[in-house]
C-alpha positions as CSV (number, residue, x, y, z in Angstrom):
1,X,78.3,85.3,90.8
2,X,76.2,88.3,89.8
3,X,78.2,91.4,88.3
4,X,77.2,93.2,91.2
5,X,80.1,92.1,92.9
6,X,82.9,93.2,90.5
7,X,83.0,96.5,91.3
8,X,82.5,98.9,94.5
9,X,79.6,100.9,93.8
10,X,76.8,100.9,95.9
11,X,72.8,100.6,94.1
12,X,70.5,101.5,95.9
13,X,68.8,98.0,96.1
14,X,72.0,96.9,98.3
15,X,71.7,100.1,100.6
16,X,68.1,99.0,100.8
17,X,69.0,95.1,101.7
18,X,70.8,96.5,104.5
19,X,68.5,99.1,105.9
20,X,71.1,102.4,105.2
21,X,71.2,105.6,104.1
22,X,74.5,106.3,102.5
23,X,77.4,103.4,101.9
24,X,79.3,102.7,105.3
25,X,83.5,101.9,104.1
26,X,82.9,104.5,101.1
27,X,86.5,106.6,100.7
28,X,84.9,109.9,100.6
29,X,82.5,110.3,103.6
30,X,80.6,112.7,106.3
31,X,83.2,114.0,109.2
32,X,80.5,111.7,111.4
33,X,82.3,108.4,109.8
34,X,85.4,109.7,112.0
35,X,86.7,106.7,114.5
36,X,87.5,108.2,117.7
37,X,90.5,105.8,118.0
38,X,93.3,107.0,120.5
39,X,96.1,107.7,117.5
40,X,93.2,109.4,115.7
41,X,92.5,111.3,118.7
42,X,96.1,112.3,119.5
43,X,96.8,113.1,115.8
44,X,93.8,115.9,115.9
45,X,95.1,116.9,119.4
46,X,98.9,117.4,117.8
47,X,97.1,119.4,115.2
48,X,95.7,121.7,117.4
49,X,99.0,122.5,119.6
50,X,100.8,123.1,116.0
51,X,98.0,125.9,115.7
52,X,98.1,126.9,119.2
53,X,101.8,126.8,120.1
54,X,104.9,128.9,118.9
55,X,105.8,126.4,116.6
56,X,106.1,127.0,112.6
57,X,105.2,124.0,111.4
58,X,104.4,120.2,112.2
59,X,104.5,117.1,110.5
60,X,102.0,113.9,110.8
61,X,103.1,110.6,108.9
62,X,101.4,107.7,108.5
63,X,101.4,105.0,105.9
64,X,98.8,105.1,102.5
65,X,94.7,104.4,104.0
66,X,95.8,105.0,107.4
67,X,93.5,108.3,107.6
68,X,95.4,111.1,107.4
69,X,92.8,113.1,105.0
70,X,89.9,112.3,107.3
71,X,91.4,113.7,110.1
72,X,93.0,116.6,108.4
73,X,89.0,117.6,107.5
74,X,87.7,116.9,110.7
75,X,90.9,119.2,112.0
76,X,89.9,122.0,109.9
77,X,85.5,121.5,109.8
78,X,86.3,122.6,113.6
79,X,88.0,125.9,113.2
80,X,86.5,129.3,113.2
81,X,86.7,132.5,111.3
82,X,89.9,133.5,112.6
83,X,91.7,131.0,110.9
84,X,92.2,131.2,107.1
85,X,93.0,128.3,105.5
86,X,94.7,126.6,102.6
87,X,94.1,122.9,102.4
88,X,96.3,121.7,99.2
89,X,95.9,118.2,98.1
90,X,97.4,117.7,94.6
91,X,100.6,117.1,93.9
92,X,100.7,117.6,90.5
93,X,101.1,121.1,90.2
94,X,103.9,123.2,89.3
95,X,105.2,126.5,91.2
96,X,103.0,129.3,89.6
97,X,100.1,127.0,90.0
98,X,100.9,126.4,93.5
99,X,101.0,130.0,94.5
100,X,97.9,130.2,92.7
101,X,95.7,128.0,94.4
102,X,97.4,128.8,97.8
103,X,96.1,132.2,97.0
104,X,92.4,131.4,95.7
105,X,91.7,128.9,98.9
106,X,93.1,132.1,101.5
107,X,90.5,134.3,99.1
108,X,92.4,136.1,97.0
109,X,90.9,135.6,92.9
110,X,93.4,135.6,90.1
111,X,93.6,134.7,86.8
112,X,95.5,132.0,85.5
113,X,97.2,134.5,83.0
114,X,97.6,137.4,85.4
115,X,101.2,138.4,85.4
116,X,101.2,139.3,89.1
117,X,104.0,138.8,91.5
118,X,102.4,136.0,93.0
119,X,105.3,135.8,95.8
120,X,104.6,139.5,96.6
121,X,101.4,139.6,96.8
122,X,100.8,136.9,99.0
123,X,103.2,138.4,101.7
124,X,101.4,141.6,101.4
125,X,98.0,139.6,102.1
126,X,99.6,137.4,104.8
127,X,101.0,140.1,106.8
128,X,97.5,142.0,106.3
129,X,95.6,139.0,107.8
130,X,98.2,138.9,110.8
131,X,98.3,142.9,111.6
132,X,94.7,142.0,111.8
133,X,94.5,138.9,114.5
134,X,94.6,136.6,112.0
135,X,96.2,133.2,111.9
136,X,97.1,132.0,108.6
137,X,97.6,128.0,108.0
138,X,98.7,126.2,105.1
139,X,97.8,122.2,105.2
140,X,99.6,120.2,103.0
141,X,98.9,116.4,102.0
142,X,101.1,114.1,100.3
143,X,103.7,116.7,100.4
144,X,106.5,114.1,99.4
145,X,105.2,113.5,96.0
146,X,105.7,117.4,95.4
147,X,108.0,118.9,92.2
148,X,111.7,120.1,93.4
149,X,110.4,123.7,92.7
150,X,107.0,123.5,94.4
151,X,108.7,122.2,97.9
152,X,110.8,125.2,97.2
153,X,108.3,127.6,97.0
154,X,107.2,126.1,99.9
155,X,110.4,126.8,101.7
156,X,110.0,130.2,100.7
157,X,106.2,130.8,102.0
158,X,107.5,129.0,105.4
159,X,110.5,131.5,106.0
160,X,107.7,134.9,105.7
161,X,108.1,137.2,108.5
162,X,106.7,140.3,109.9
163,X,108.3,141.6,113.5
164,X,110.1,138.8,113.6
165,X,106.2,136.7,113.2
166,X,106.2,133.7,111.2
167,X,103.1,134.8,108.7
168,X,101.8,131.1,108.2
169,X,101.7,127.9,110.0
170,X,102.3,124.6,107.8
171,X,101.0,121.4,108.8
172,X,102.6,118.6,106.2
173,X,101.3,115.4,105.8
174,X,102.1,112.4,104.3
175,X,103.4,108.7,104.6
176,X,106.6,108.0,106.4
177,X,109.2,108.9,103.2
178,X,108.1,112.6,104.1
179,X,110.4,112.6,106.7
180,X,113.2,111.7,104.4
181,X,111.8,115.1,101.9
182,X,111.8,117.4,104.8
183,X,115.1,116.3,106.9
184,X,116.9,117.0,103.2
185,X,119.5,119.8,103.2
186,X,117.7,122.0,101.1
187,X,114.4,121.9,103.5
188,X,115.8,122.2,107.2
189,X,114.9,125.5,107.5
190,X,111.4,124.8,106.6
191,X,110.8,122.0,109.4
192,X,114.1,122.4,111.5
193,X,114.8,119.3,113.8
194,X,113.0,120.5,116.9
195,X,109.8,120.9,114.7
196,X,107.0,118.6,116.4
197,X,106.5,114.8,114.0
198,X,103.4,112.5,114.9
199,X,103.4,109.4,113.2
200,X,100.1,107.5,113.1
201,X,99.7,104.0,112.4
202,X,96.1,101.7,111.7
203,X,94.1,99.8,113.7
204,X,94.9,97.5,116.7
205,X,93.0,94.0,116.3
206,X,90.9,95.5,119.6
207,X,89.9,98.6,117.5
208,X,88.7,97.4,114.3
209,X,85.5,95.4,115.4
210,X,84.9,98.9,117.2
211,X,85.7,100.5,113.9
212,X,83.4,98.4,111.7
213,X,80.5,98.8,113.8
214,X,80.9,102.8,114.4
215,X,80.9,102.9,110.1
216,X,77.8,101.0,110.1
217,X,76.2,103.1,112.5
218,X,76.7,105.9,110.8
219,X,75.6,104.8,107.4
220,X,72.2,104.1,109.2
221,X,72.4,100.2,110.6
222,X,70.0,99.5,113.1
223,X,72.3,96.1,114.5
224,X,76.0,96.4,113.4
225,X,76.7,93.4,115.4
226,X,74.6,91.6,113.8
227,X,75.1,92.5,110.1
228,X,78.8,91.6,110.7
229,X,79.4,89.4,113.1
230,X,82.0,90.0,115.7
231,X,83.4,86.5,115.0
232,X,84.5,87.6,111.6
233,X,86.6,90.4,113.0
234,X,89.8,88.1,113.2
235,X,89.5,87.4,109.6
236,X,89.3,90.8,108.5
237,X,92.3,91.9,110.8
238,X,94.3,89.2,109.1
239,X,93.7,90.6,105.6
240,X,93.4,94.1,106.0
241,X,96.3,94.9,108.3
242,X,93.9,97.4,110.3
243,X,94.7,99.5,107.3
244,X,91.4,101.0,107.0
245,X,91.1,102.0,103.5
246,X,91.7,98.4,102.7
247,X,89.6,96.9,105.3
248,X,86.8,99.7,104.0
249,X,87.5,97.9,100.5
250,X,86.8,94.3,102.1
251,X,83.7,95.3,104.1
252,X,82.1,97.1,101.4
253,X,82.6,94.4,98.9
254,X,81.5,91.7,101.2
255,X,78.3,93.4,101.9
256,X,77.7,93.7,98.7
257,X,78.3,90.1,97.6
258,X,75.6,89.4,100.9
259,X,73.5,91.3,99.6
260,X,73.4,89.7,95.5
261,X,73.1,86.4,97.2
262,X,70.6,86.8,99.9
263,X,72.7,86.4,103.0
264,X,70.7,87.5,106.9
265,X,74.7,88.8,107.3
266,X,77.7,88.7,106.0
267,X,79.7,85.6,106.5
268,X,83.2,83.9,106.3
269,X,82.6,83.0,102.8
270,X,81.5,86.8,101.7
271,X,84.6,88.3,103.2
272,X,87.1,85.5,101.2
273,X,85.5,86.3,98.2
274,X,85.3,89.9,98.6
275,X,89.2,89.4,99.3
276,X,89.8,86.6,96.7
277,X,88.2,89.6,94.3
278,X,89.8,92.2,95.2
279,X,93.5,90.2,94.7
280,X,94.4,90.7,98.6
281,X,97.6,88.2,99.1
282,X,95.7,85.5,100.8
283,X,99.5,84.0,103.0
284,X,99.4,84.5,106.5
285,X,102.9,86.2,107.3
286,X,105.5,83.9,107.8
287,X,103.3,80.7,106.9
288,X,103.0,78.7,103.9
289,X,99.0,78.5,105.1
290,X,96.4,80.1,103.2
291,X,93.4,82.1,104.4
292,X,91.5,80.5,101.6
293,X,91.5,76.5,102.4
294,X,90.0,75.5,99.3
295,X,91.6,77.9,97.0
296,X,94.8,79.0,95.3
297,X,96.0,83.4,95.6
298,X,95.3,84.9,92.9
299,X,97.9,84.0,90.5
300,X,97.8,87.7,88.7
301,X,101.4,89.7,88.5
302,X,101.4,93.3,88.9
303,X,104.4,95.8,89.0
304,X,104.4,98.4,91.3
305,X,106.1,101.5,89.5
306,X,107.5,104.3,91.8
307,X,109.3,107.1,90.5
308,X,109.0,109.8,93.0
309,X,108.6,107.9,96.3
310,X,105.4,106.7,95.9
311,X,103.3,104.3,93.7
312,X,102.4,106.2,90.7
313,X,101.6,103.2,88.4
314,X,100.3,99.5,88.6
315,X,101.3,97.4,85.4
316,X,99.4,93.8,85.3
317,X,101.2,92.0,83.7
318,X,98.9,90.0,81.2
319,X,101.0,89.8,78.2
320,X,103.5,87.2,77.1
321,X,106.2,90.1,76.6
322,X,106.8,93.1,79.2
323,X,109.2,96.0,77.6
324,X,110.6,98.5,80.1
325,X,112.2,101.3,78.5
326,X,112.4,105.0,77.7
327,X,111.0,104.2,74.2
328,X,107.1,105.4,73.9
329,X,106.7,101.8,73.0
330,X,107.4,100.3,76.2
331,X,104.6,98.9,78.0
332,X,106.3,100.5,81.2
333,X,107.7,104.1,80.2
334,X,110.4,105.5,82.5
335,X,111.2,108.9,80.8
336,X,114.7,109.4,82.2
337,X,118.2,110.0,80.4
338,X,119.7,106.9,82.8
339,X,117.5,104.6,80.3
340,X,117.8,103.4,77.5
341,X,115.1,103.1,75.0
342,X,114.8,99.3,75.2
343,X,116.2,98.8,78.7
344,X,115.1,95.5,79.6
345,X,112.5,92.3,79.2
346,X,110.4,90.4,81.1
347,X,109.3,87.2,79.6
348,X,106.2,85.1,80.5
349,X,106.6,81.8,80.7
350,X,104.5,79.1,82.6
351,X,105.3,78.9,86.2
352,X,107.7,82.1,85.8
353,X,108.5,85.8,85.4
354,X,111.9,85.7,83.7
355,X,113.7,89.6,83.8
356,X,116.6,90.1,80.8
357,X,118.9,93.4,80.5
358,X,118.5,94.2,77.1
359,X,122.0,95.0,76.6
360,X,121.5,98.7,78.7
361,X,124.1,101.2,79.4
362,X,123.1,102.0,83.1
363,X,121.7,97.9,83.8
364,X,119.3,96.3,86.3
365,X,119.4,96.4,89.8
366,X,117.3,93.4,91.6
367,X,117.2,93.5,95.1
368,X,120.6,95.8,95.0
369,X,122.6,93.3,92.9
370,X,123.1,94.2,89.1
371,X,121.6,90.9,86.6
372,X,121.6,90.3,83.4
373,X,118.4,87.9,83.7
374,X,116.8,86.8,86.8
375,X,113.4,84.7,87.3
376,X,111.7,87.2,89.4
377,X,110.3,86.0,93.1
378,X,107.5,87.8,95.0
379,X,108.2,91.0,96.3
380,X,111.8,91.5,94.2
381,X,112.5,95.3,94.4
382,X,114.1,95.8,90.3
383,X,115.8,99.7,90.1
384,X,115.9,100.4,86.3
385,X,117.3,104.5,86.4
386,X,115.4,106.4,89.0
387,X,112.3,104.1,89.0
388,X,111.8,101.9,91.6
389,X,109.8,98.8,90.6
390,X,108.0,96.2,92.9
391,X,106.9,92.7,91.4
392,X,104.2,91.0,93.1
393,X,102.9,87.4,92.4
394,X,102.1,85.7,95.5
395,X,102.9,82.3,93.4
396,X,106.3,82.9,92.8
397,X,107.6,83.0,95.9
398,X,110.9,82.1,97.2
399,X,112.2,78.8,95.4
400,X,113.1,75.7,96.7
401,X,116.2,75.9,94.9
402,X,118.6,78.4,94.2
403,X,118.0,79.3,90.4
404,X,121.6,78.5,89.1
405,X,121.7,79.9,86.2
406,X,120.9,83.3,87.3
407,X,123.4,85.6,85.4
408,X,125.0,88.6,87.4
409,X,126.7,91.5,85.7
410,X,129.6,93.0,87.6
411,X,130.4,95.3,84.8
412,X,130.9,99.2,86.1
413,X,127.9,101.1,85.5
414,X,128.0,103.2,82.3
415,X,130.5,101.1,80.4
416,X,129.8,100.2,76.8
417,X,128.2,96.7,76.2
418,X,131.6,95.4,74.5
419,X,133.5,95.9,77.7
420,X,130.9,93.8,79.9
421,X,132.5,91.1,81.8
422,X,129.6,88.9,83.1
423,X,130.2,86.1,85.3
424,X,127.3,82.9,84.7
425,X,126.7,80.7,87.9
426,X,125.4,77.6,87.3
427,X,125.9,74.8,84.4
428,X,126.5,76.1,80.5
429,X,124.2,74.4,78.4
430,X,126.1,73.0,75.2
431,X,123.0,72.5,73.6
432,X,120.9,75.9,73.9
């Protein structure tokens, strides 16, 4: 297989194979890509009544590559002068940086190092805009991942009042744990219960053939039908979800693998390999079947590390020894005081993932039970401290057997390592 199809990027010799203008299931793309689906539709429609209405603020959830960002932009590319806007996308940020880009996006210029009241002067400016027939909004994505002291600044901009006038209208968005931020103590007065919430979900099986074919259009195709075949749209329901960002993944790899080997269209055998390369768990749900007949899942292990409620690392695991730890050695850092330095292990071995506690103070959670080892399974949620940590490995899944010798430790969190009790289930082994 040509290197052309191990990666994503679009030559132009592949655009020109295909007849279009721009790629068609790129992430970043012209408002005209927008699917008029009906929950896309009624999102941008609950948009426009958070604007519109009395309301203070509104919410819109919807799992990771549903769409959220695209609509947001099409939301906003169709307002007018009246509204000002803030549109603040990283997360990363810390309070004073906040302020300051919430301030340069409304059109007020500061410098990093200017010692203004930041809080001060952006109620002066806010209640200037209003006293003017202004509305002020403030969109925020991802708003879940967001320091302590950011979402409380936040709070804080949210609770501005003039004549009893809320100055600015916040529109949060994010996947579904942003319900959990927002219904916390701490925020109810920024979204109070009566608040209106829209969740959003991805595409129906009916939808996504209507999907693919819009994107094409778009990007310039003269015969989407044609280019991918409406017989393939099962296929690519089954292994995208009617996520979009992942089916955008699959469609854009497939067409490119047509492409490098010649194809009229894209077929059946473009779109398992553009999901056999892209390491897309290839078991239908509930089934032992495989998508790919004549092929194993990729056998590649990965950990999932999530420390504030969403994924913020992926850890392949490729080497024969895995160290989790707080040490700046450990191949997965988790920089909290509830780990120790050398927490725990895992251990490659053929056929298996085996987890150890390295002797920690705090110990290893696996699927809500504290272990001292465990061979890991597909899927196995471990909770080391505050991270939350996701093993996937479409191999190991559940065993025929119960692994017996699977160690539990029912030792009281915090207690020194001399005063663990642990209880072994399973047969000792005189001679190991």
């Amino acid at each position: 297989m040509s290197e052309h199809t191990a990666n994503d990027v679009w030559e132009e010799e592949v655009l020109a194979t295909w007849g279009m203008s721009s790629p068609p299931f790129a992430e970043v793309v012209s408002d005209n890509y927008f699917f008029p689906g009906d929950q896309y539709l009624r999102a941008l429609d609950f948009m426009r009544r958070v604007l519109c209405s009395q309301v203070s603020a509104g919410v819109l959830t919807g799992e990771k590559g549903v769409g959220k960002s695209l609509i947001a932009r099409v939301f906003l590319a169709g307002l007018d002068d009246r509204i000002l806007v803030a549109h603040i996308k990283r997360t990363d940020v810390g309070p004073r940086e906040f302020l300051l880009e919430v301030l340069r996006q409304l059109g007020v210029e500061l410098d990093r190092e200017d010692r203004t009241d930041r809080r001060l002067l952006l109620e002066r400016y806010l209640t200037h805009q209003i006293s003017n027939g202004r509305i002020c909004l403030l969109v925020i994505e991802n708003a879940e991942h967001m320091q302590p002291l950011v979402l409380e600044e936040l709070r804080h901009i949210a609770s501005l009042e003039s004549e009893g006038i809320r100055l600015i209208k916040l529109l949060l968005l994010g996947q579904p744990l942003l319900n959990c931020v927002v219904d916390s103590p701490r925020l109810s007065k920024l979204v109070p219960s009566g608040v209106p919430r829209v969740s959003i979900g991805g595409l129906s099986e009916d939808q996504l053939a209507n999907y693919v074919a819009h994107r094409l259009r778009a990007a310039g195709a003269q015969d989407p039908d044609h280019m991918i075949p409406h017989t393939l749209m099962c296929l690519l329901y089954r292994l995208s979800g009617g996520t979009p960002a992942l089916l955008n993944r699959i469609c854009s790899r497939a067409l490119a693998i047509a492409a490098v080997e010649g194809l009229a269209a894209v077929d059946e055998s473009s779109v398992l390999s553009a999901a056999l390369q892209l390491g897309i768990d290839t078991v239908l749900p509930g089934t032992a079947q495989h998508i790919f007949p004549d092929t194993e899942p990729a056998s590649e292990a990965m950990l999932l590390v999530s420390v504030r409620g969403g994924v913020d690392s992926v850890q392949s695991l490729q080497q024969h020894r895995v160290l989790i730890g707080r040490s700046e050695h450990a191949d997965v850092r988790i920089d909290s005081a509830f780990v120790s330095r050398y927490h725990a292990l895992i251990v490659r071995e053929p056929g298996l993932d085996l987890l150890i506690d390295l002797g920690s103070t705090n110990g290893v959670l696996v699927n809500s039970r504290r272990v001292v080892r465990r061979v890991l399974q597909h899927r196995d949620l471990v909770q080391i401290g505050p991270a939350r940590i996701t093993y996937l490995n479409p191999v190991q899944g559940a065993p025929a057997v119960v692994d017996t010798s699977e160690t539990m430790n029912f030792a009281r969190s915090g207690a020194a390592s001399n005063e663990h009790t642990v209880f072994a289930f399973g047969r000792f082994n005189e001679s190991g």
